[in-house]
C-alpha positions in Angstrom: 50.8 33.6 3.4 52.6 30.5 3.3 52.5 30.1 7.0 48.7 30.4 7.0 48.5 27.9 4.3 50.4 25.3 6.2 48.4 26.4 9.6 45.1 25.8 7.7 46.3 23.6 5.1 45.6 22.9 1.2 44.5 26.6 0.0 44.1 28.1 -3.6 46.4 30.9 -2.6 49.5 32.0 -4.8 47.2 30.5 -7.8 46.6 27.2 -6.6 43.7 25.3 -8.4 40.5 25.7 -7.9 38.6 22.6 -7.8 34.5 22.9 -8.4 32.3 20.3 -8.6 29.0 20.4 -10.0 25.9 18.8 -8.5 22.4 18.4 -9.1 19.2 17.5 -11.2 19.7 16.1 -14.4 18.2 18.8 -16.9 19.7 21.4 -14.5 22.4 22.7 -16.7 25.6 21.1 -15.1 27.3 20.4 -18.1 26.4 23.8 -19.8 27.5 25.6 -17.0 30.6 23.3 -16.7 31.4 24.6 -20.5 30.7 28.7 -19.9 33.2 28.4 -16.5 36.3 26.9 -18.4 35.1 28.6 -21.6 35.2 26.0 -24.4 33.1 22.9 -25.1 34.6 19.8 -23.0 31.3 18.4 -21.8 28.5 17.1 -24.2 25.4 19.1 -22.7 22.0 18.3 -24.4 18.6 18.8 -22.6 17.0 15.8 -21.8 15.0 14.2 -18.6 17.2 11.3 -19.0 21.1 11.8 -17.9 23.3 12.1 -20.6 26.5 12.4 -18.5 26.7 8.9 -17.2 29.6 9.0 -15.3 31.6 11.9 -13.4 34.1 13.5 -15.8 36.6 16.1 -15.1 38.3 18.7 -17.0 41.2 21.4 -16.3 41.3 24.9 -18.1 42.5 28.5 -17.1 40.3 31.6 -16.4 42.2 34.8 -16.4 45.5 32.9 -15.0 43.0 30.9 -12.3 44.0 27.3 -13.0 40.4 25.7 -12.7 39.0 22.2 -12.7 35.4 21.5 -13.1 34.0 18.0 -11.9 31.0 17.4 -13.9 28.4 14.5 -12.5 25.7 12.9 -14.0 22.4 12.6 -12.4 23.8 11.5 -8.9 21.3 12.9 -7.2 18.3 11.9 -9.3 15.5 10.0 -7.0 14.8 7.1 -9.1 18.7 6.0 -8.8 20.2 3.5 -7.3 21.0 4.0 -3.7 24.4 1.9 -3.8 25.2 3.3 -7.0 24.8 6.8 -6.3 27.6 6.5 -3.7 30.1 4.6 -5.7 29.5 7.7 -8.5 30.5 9.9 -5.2 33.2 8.2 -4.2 34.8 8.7 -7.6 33.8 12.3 -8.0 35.4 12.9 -4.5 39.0 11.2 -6.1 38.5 13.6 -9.6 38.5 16.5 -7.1 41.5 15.0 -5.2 42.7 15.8 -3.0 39.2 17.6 -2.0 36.6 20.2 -3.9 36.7 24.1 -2.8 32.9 24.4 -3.6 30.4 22.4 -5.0 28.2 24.4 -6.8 24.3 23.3 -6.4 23.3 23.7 -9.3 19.2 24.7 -9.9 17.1 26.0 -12.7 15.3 28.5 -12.5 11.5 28.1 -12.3 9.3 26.1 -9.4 11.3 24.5 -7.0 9.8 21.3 -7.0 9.2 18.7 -4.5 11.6 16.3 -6.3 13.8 18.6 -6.6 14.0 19.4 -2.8 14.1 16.0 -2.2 17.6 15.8 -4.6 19.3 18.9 -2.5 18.2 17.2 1.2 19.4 13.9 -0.4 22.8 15.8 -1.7 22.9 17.6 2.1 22.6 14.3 3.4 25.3 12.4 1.7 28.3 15.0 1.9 27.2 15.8 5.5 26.9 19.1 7.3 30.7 19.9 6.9 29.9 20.7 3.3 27.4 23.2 3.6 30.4 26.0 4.2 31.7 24.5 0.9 28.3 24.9 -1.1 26.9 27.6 -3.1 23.5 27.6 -4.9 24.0 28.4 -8.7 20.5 28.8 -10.5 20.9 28.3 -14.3 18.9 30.3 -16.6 19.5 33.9 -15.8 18.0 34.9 -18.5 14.2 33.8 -17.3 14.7 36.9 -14.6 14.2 39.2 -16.9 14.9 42.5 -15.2 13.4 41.0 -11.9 16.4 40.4 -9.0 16.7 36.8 -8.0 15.7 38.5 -4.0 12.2 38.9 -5.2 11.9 35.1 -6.3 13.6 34.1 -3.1 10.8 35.6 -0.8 7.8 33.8 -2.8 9.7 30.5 -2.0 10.6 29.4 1.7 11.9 26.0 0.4 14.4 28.0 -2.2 15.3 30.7 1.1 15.8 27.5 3.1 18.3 26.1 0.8 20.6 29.0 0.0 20.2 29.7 4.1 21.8 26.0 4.6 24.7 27.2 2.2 25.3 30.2 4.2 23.2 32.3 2.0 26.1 32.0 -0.8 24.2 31.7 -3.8 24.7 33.3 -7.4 22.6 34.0 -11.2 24.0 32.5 -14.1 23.2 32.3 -17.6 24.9 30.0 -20.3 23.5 32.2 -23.1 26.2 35.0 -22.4 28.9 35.3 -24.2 30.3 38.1 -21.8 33.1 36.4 -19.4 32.1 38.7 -16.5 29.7 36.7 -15.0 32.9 33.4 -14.8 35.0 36.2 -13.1 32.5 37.0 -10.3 31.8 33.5 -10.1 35.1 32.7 -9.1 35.5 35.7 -7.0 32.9 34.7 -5.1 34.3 31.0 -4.7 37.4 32.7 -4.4 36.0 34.4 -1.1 34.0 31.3 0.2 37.4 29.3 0.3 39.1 32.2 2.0 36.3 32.4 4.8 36.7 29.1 5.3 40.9 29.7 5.5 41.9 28.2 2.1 40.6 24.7 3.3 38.7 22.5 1.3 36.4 19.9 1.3 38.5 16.5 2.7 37.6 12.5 1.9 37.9 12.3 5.3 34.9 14.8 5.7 32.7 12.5 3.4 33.8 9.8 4.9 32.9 11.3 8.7 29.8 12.0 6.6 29.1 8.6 5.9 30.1 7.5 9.5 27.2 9.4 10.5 24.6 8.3 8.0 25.9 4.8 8.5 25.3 5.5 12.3 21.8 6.8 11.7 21.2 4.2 8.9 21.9 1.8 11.8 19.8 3.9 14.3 16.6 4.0 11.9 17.0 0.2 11.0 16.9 -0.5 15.1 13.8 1.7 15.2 12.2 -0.3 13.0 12.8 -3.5 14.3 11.9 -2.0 17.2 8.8 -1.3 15.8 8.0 -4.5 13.7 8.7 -6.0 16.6 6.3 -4.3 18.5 3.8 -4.5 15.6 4.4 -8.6 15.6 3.6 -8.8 19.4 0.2 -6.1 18.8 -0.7 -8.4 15.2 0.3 -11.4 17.9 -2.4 -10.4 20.5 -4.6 -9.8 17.7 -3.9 -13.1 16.2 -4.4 -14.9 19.3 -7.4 -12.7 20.7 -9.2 -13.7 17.7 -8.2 -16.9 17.3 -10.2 -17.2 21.3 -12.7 -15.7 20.2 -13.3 -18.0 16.8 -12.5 -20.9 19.4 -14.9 -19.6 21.8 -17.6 -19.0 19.2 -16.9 -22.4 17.9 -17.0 -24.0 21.0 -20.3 -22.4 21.8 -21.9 -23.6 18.5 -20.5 -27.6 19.2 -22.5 -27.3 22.3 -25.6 -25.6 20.9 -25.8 -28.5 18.4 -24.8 -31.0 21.4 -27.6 -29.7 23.3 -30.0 -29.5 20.0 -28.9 -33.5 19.1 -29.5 -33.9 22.9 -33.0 -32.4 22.8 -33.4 -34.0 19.1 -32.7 -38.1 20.5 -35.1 -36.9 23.5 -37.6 -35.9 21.7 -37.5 -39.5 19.3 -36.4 -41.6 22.6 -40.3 -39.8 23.9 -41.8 -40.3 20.9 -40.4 -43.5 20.5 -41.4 -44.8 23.8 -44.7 -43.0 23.2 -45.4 -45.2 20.1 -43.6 -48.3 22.6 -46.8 -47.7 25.0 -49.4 -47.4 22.7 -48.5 -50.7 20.7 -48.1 -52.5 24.5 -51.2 -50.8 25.3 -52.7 -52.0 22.1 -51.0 -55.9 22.4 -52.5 -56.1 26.3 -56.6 -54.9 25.2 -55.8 -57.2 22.4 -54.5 -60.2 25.1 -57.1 -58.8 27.4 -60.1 -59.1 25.3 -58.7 -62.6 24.1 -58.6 -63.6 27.9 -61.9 -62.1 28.6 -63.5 -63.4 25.4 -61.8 -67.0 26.7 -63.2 -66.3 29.9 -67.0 -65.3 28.9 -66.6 -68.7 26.8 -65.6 -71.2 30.0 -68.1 -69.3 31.9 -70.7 -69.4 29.9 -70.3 -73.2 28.8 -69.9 -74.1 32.5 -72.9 -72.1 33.2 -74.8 -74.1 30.7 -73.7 -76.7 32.2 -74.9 -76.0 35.6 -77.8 -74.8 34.1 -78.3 -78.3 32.3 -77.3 -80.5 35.6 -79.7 -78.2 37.9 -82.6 -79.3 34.7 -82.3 -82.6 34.9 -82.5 -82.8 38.7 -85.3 -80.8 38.8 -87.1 -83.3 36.4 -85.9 -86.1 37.9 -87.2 -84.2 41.5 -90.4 -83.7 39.7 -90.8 -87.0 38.5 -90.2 -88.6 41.4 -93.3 -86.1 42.8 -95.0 -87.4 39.8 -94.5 -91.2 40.8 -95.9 -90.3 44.6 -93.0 -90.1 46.3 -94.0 -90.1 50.6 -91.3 -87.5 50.7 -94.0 -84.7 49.6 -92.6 -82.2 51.6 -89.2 -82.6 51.7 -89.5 -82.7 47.2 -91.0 -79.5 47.4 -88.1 -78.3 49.5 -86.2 -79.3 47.4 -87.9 -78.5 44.5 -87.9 -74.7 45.4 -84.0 -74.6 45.7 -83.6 -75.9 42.5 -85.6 -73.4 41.0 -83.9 -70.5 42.9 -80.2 -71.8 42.1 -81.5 -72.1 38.4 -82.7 -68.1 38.7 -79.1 -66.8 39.8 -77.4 -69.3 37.8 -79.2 -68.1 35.0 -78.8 -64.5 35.9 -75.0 -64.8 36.2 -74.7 -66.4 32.5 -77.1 -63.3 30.6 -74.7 -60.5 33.0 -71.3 -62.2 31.7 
């Protein structure tokens, strides 16, 4: 035996302690459970949604000879905790089981497996890494809701439940804090008792949780790369976008400035027409008005010269006919005369009455 034990390392054989610690929801029943393995009251355990344990605590006790020690955390696990402070509350739990927990005992009530609560076990599986899933047992709390029905039947109605206890190599056990009987501790241990044997006596190592947390730090690392992957992609699509629609604002904007160029354009036409429109109407007006002045002038001169004529040509043509009066021997030649006078009068005074 002893050689084993130094082939395979720390083991609980020849009565070595058995270190358990106890995870899960708060309201689960750690801290009852932690009392009914060791016995006697060393955790306060009241039910409440809030965590009462605060911190991890740890305490020793003896079961039938088996030197135990239960590590009792508070609501680690809980969703609404603090990232950051969850793992410092690990970190010490891991030294209280120093140097390293047999079994962690998942602890779950009995009842619907709910979604937060599936969330808590995939965050727990998370955290302490695959290696601890050899060193994990599923422990559901309040037996005594069974009734006569096996825990089997309650297992096939839920694949999430079958899921779980299949990821802790379907090790998995029914206990109730309501019994006094100590049968139900003795199994209990038996059973951790064969778990730690199957996996040769070792158990769970810091350097495991801290492999663990290698990993998650590596996939923190991957995811965080992913998503400035992603944003990054997103900012060059939401950059296209930007400037795709900023182009086509431009282009709409550009398209109205010249609609309104055009419309002023047409606008300043339209008055520089109207304008010069009104422009040669009032030039048209000013040259009838200087044309009827001109002609007005005109018919004036014309008229007074013809009346002057007309006078002139009178008084020849009584001085003519006086001269015919007085006997002039120039008869003929008067007459002559005489009848030009008359005929220059006619047109003369034709001309005037047509102007």
């Amino acid at each position: 035996m002893a050689s084993k034990s130094a082939e395979h390392g720390p083991n609980i054989y020849n009565n070595e302690e058995i270190r358990i610690v106890l995870v899960g929801k708060t309201g689960a029943g750690k801290s009852s459970t932690a009392n009914t393995i060791l016995g006697e009251k060393k955790f306060e355990a009241k039910f409440s949604f809030k965590s009462f344990t605060k911190q991890c605590a740890k305490a020793d006790g003896e079961v039938d000879g088996q030197q135990v020690a239960v590590i009792d955390t508070p609501g680690l696990f809980d969703t609404c905790e603090d990232e950051e402070k969850t793992k410092r509350d690990i970190v010490q739990c891991i030294s209280y089981a120093s140097p390293g927990p047999h079994i962690f005992l998942v602890v779950i009530r009995l009842g619907r497996f709910t979604e937060e609560e599936k969330n808590m076990v995939q965050k727990i599986q998370q955290i302490f890494g695959e290696e601890a899933d050899k060193y994990s047992m599923v422990l559901f709390t309040h037996g005594d809701l069974l009734e006569e029905e096996p825990i089997e039947e309650l297992l096939k109605e839920d694949e999430d439940l079958q899921e779980l206890v299949s990821r802790c190599n379907s090790q998995y056990y029914v206990f109730n804090n309501k019994l006094k009987n100590r049968s139900q501790v003795r199994e209990l241990l038996n059973k951790i008792r064969n778990i730690t044997e199957k996996n040769g006596g070792r158990h769970y190592t810091t350097e495991m949780f801290q492999e663990a947390e290698k990993k998650i730090e590596e996939e923190k690392q991957r995811i965080l790369k992913e998503n400035e992957e992603q944003r990054r992609k997103e900012l060059e699509e939401l950059k296209k976008e930007i400037e795709k629609k900023y182009e086509e604002k431009f282009k709409e904007a550009k398209d109205d400035m010249e609609k309104q160029k055009q419309r002023i354009l047409k606008e300043n036409e339209e008055q520089r027409r109207k304008e010069l429109e009104e422009l040669k109407k009032e030039i048209e007006k000013k040259y009838e008005e200087k044309f009827k002045e001109a002609k007005d002038d005109m018919e004036k001169k014309l008229k007074a010269e013809c009346e002057k004529k007309l006078s002139e040509l009178q008084e020849k043509q009584e001085t003519a006919a006086r001269r015919q009066a007085e006997g002039s021997p120039a008869v003929i030649s008067g007459i002559g005369i005489m009848f030009g006078l008359v005929t220059a009068i006619a047109v003369i005074a034709s001309f005037c009455s047509i102007s």
